[in-house]
Legacy VTK file of the C-alpha trace (Angstrom):
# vtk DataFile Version 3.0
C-alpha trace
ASCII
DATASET POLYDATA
POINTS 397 float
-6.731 -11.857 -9.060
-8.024 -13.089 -5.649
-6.754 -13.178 -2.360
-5.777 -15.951 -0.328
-8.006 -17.611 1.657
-5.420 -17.944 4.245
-2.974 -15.526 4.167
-4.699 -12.801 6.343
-5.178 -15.698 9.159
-1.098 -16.483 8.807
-0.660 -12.631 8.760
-3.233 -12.466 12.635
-0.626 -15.653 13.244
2.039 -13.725 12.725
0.792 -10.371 14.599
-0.047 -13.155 17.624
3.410 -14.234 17.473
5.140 -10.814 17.517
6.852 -11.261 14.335
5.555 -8.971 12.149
5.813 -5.813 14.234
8.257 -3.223 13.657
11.585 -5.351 13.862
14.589 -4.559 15.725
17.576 -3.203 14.635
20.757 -4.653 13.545
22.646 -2.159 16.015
21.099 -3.211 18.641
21.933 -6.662 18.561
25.372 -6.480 17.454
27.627 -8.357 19.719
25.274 -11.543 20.492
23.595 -10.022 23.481
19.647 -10.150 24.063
17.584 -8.811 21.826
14.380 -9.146 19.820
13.052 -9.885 16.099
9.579 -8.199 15.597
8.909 -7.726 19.520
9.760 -11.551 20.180
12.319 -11.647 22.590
15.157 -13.990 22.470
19.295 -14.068 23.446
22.338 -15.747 21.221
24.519 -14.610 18.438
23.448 -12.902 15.030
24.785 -13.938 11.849
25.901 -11.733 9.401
23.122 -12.829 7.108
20.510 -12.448 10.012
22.269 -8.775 10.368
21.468 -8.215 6.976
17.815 -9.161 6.701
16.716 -7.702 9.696
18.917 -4.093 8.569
16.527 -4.099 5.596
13.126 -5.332 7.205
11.079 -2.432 6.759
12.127 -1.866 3.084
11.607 -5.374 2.574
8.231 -5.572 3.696
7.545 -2.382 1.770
8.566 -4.114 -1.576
6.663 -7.283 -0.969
3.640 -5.488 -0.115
3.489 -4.071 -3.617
4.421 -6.779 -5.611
1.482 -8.400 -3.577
-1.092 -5.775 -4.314
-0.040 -5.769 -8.317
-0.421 -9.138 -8.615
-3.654 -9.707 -6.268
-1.623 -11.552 -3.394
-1.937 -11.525 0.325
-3.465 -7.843 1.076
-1.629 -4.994 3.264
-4.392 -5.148 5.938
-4.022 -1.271 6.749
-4.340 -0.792 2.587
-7.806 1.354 1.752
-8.406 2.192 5.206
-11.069 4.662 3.944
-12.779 2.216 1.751
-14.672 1.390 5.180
-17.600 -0.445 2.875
-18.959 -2.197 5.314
-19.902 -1.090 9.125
-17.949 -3.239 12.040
-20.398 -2.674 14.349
-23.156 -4.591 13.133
-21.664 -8.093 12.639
-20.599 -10.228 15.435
-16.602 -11.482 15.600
-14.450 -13.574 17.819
-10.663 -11.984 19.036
-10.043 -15.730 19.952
-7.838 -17.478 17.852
-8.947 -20.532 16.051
-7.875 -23.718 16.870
-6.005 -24.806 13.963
-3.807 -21.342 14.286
-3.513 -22.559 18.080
-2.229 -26.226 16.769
0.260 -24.746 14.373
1.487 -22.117 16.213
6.002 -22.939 16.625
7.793 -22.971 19.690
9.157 -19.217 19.196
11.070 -19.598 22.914
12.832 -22.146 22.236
14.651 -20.229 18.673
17.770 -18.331 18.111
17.283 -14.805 16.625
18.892 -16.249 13.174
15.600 -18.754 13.062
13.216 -16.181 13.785
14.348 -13.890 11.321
14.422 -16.680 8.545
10.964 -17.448 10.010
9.888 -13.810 9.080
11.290 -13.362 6.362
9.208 -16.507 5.138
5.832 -15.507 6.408
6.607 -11.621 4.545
7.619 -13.780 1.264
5.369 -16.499 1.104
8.018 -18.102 -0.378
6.544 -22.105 -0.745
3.676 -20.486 -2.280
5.273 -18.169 -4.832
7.307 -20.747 -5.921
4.385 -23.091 -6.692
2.465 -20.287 -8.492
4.620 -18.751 -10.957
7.669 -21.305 -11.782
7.906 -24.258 -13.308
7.197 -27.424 -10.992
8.343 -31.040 -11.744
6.203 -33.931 -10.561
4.632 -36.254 -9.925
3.085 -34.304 -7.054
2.470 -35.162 -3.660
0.553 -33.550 -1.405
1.125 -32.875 2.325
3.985 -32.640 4.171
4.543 -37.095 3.966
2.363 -37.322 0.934
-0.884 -38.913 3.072
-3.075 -36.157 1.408
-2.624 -37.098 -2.248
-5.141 -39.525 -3.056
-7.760 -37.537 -1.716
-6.916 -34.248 -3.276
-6.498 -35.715 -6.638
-9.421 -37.479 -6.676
-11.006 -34.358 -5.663
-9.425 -32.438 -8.408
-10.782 -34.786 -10.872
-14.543 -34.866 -9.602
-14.432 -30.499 -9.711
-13.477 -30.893 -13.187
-16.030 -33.168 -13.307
-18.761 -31.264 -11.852
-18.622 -27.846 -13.011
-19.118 -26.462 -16.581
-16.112 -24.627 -16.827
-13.144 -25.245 -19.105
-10.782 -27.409 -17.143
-7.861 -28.980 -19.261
-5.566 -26.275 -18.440
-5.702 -26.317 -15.128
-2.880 -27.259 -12.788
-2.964 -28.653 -9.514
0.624 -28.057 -7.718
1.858 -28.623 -4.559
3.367 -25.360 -1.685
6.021 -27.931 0.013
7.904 -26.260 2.733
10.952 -28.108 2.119
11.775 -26.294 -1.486
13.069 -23.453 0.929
16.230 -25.747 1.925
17.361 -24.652 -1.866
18.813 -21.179 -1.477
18.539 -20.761 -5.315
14.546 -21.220 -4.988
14.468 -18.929 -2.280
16.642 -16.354 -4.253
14.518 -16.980 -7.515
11.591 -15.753 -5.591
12.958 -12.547 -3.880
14.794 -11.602 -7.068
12.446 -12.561 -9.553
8.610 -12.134 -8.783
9.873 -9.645 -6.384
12.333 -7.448 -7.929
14.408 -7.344 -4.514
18.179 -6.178 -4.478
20.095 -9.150 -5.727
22.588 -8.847 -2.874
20.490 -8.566 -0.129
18.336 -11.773 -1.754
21.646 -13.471 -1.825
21.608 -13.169 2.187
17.996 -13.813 3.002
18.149 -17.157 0.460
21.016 -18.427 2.352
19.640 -17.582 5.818
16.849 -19.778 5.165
18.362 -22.498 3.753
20.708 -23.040 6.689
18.216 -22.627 9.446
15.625 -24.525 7.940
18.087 -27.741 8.737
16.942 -28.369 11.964
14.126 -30.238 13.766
12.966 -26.286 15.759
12.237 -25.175 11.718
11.080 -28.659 10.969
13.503 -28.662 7.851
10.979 -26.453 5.896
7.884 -28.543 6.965
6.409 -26.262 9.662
2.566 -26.061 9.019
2.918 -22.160 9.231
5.415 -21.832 5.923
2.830 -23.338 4.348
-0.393 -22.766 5.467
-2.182 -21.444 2.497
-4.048 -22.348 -0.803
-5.004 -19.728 -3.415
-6.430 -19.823 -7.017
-4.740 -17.885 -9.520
-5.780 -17.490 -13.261
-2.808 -17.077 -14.901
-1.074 -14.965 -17.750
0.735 -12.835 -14.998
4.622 -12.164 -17.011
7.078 -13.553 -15.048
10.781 -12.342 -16.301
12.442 -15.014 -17.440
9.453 -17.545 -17.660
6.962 -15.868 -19.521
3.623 -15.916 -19.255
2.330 -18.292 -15.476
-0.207 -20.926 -15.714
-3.688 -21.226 -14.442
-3.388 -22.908 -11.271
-4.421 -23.790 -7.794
-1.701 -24.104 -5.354
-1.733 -25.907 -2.520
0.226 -25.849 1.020
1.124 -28.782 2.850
0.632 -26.474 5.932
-3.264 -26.261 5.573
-3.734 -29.675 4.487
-1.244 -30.645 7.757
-3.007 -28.012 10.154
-6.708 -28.890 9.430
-5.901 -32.846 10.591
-4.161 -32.046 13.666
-7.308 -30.912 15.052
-9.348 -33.751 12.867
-10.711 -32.933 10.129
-8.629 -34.660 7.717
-11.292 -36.603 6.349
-13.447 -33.491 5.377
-11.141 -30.288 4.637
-8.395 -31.526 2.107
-11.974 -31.769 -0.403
-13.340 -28.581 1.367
-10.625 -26.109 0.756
-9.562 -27.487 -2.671
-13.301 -27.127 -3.876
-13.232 -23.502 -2.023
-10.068 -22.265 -4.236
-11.858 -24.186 -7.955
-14.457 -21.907 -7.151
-12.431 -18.880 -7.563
-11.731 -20.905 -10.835
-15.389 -20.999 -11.609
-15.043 -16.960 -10.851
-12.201 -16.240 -13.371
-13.594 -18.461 -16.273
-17.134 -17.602 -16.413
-16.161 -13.228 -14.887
-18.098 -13.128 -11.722
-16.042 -11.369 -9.647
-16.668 -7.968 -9.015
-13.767 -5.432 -9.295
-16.688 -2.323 -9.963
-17.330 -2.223 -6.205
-15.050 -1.296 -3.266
-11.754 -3.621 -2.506
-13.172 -4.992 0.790
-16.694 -5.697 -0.668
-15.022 -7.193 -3.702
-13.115 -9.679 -1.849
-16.348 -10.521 0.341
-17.931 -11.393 -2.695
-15.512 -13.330 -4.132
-15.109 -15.482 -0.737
-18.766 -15.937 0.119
-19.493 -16.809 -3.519
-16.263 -19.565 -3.294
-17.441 -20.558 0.217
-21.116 -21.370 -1.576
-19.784 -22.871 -4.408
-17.729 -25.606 -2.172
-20.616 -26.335 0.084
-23.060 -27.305 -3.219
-20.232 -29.796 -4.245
-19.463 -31.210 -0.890
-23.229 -32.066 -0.767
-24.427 -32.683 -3.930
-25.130 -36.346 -4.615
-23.250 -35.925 -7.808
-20.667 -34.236 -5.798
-18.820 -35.554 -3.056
-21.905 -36.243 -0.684
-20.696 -35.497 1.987
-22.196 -35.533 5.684
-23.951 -31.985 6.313
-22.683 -31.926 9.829
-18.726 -32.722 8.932
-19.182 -30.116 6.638
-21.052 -27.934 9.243
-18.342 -29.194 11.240
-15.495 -27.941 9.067
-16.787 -24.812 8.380
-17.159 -24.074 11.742
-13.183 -23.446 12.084
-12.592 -23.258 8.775
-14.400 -19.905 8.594
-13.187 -18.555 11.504
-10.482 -18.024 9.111
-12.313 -15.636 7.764
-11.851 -12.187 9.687
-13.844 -8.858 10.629
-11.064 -6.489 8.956
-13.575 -4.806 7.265
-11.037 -2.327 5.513
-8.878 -4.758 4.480
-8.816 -5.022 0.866
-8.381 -8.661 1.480
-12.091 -9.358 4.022
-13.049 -12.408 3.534
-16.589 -12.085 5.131
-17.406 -12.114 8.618
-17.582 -16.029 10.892
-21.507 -15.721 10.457
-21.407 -14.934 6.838
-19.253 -17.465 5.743
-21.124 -20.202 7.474
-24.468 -18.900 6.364
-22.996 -19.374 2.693
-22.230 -22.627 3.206
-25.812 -23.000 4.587
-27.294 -21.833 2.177
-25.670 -23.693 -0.874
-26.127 -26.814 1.107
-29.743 -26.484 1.414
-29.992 -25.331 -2.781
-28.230 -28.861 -3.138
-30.550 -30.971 -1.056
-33.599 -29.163 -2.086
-33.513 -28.862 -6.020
-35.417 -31.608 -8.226
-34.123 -33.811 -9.550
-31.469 -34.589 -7.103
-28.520 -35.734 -9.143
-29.110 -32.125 -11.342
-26.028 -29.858 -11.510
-26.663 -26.240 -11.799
-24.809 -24.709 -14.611
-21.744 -22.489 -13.011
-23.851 -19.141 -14.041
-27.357 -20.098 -12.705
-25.690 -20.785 -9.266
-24.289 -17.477 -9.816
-27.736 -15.845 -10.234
-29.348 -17.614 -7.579
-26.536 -16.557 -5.156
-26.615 -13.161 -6.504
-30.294 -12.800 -5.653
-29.408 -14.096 -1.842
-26.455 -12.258 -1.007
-28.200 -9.232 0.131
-29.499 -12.315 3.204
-26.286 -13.654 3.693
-24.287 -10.286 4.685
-27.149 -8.591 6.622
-26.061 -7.679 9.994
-25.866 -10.578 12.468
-24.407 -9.121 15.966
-27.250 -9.158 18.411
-25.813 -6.396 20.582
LINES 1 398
397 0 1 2 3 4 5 6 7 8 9 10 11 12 13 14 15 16 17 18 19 20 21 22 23 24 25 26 27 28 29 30 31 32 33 34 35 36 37 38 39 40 41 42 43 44 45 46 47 48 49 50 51 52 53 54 55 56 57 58 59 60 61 62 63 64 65 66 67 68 69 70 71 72 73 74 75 76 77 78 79 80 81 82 83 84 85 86 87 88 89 90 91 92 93 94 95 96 97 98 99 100 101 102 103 104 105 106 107 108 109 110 111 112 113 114 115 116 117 118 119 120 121 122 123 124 125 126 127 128 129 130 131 132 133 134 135 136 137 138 139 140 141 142 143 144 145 146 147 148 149 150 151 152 153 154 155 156 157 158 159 160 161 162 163 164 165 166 167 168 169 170 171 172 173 174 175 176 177 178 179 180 181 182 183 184 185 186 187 188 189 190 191 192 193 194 195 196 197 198 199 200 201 202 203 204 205 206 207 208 209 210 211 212 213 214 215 216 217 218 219 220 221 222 223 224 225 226 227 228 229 230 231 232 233 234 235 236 237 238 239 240 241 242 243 244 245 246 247 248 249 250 251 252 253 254 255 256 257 258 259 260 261 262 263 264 265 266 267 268 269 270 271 272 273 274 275 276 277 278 279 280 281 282 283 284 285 286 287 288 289 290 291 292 293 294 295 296 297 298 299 300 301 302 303 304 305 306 307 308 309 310 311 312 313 314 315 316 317 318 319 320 321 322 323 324 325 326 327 328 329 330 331 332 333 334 335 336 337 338 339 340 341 342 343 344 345 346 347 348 349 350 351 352 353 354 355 356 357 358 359 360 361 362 363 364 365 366 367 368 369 370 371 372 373 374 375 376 377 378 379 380 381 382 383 384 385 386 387 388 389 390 391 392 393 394 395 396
């Protein structure tokens, strides 16, 4: 299963914010004095639920991290540290933070400890996105946080199923709403159920959430960082209780909500949706490539995804869209993409990424006649032949 496109940007999010360093303890803040939640400092009273959570932080994060890794979720980024596949110092990267992080990025000062802790314990959880993956969701379905995104992506949906030669009638299309965290039960379905978390100490974190989610600071579950993620999963993963999940793509208000606040709503709802049914092209037809090393393997599979968006975002038969909004996209889209090249979860360097997109573009424009598709495994070949282009070193110091 493939890792989120996003999650390892929400993770650097996180790191920028100070939330997901070691956390403070309980002691320590006993009494309502100053004190700090993962190096963020802040002053007011602690709840006994926010006591709780932050008492079992560490464990917490322990647990989630391999739950993640067994089921192919957001990646550890210090996991396979010696699986150092690809060399750092040949590819260039920016430290700055991209502009849609900077846009969505909550006003930390101006929360109590008991917010930032629910706040963590989100971003550890993923909870919105759990939930849409592996339990049962009711629609109709809306998408973004006021429901402006829905024509678009399900028109979108429809032309991918359209386009590529892949079966498609089991596919679901669902909806990460923030707001599902304002029912304690979801919340303590997901610790306690995909998770395996103590049911007592789920019982606290649930309810910690759900009450400081009700307010405007949390945005009553709507912040663009509790959601800001998509991923593709293909299903059959036993969830106790539910049986077997469905193939699906979920998708997070937050990214959908991020991506126009720095305007590009009218390109990257269609982008990133036709970025994660590429992963879906992956799974049906077995590209990826779980032979090579976890941090190559994932730069495979997010190159390939990023090429496989850009050929339907261009195609005539596509969406035919503008190269330079795409261009334009992609440039902060794929700054989402990172230079942890340990991480079991790299996505492929800025450059890389971009050059992807480039290149599928171009096969698009340039292939006779122009309203041909290329069968799902001839792109595959084609892009197989290129890759060894598209990752070769680009820093040029």
């Amino acid at each position: 299963m493939r890792k989120s496109i996003v999650w390892s940007a929400v993770a650097g999010l996180g790191l920028s914010l100070g939330l997901l360093t070691a956390p403070a303890s309980a002691a320590g803040l006993a009494g309502g004095g100053a004190g700090g939640v993962g190096g963020v400092a802040v002053s007011g009273p602690v709840s006994p639920e926010a006591r709780q959570v932050i008492d079992h932080l560490p464990e917490m994060r322990a647990q989630a991290d391999a739950v993640r890794e067994r089921l192919g979720l957001p990646d550890n980024p210090v996991r396979d540290a010696l699986l150092n596949a690809i060399d750092p110092t040949q590819y260039e990267c920016s430290s700055a933070t991209p502009p849609v992080l900077s846009a969505i990025l909550p006003d930390v000062a101006s929360m109590t400890i008991d917010q930032l802790t629910a706040l963590l314990t989100i971003v550890i959880y993923d909870v919105p996105l759990m939930d849409a993956l592996y339990f049962p969701q009711q629609g109709p379905f809306t998408f973004g946080a006021r429901g402006e995104f829905t024509h678009t992506v399900n028109k979108t949906f429809k032309d991918l199923k359209g386009f590529w030669d892949i079966p498609s009638q089991d596919l679901e299309l669902v909806p990460a709403h923030g707001r599902i965290m304002l029912d304690a039960e979801r919340d303590y379905r997901v610790f306690t159920v995909l998770y395996g978390a103590n049911p007592a100490q789920s019982r606290f974190s649930a309810d910690l959430i759900a009450r400081e989610l009700r307010s405007p600071v949390l945005g009553w579950g709507d912040l663009p960082i509790f959601s800001f993620n998509a991923f593709a999963a293909p299903g059959g993963e036993d969830v106790p209780g539910y049986g077997k999940s469905h193939r699906r793509i979920a998708y997070g208000d937050g990214v959908l909500d991020g991506f126009a606040k720095v305007g590009l709503s009218d390109v990257a709802p269609s982008a990133i949706l036709s970025h994660e049914f590429g992963h879906q092209v992956q799974f049906s037809d077995e590209l990826m490539r779980p032979e090579l090393p976890a941090p190559e393997a994932s730069r495979w599979a997010e190159l390939e995804a990023d090429a496989f968006s850009a050929y339907f975002l261009t195609h005539a038969r596509g969406e035919s869209m503008n190269w330079k909004r795409v261009h334009d996209f992609g440039q902060m889209f794929y700054q989402l993409g990172d230079c942890g090249f340990t991480s079991a979860g790299h996505h492929g360097t800025p450059n890389q990424r971009m050059r992807s997109a480039l290149w599928a573009a171009g096969l698009a424009s340039s292939l006779q006649p122009r309203g041909h598709i290329l069968p799902s495994r001839t792109f595959n070949d084609l892009f197989t032949a290129q890759y060894p282009q598209l990752i070769a070193p680009d820093a040029t110091t």
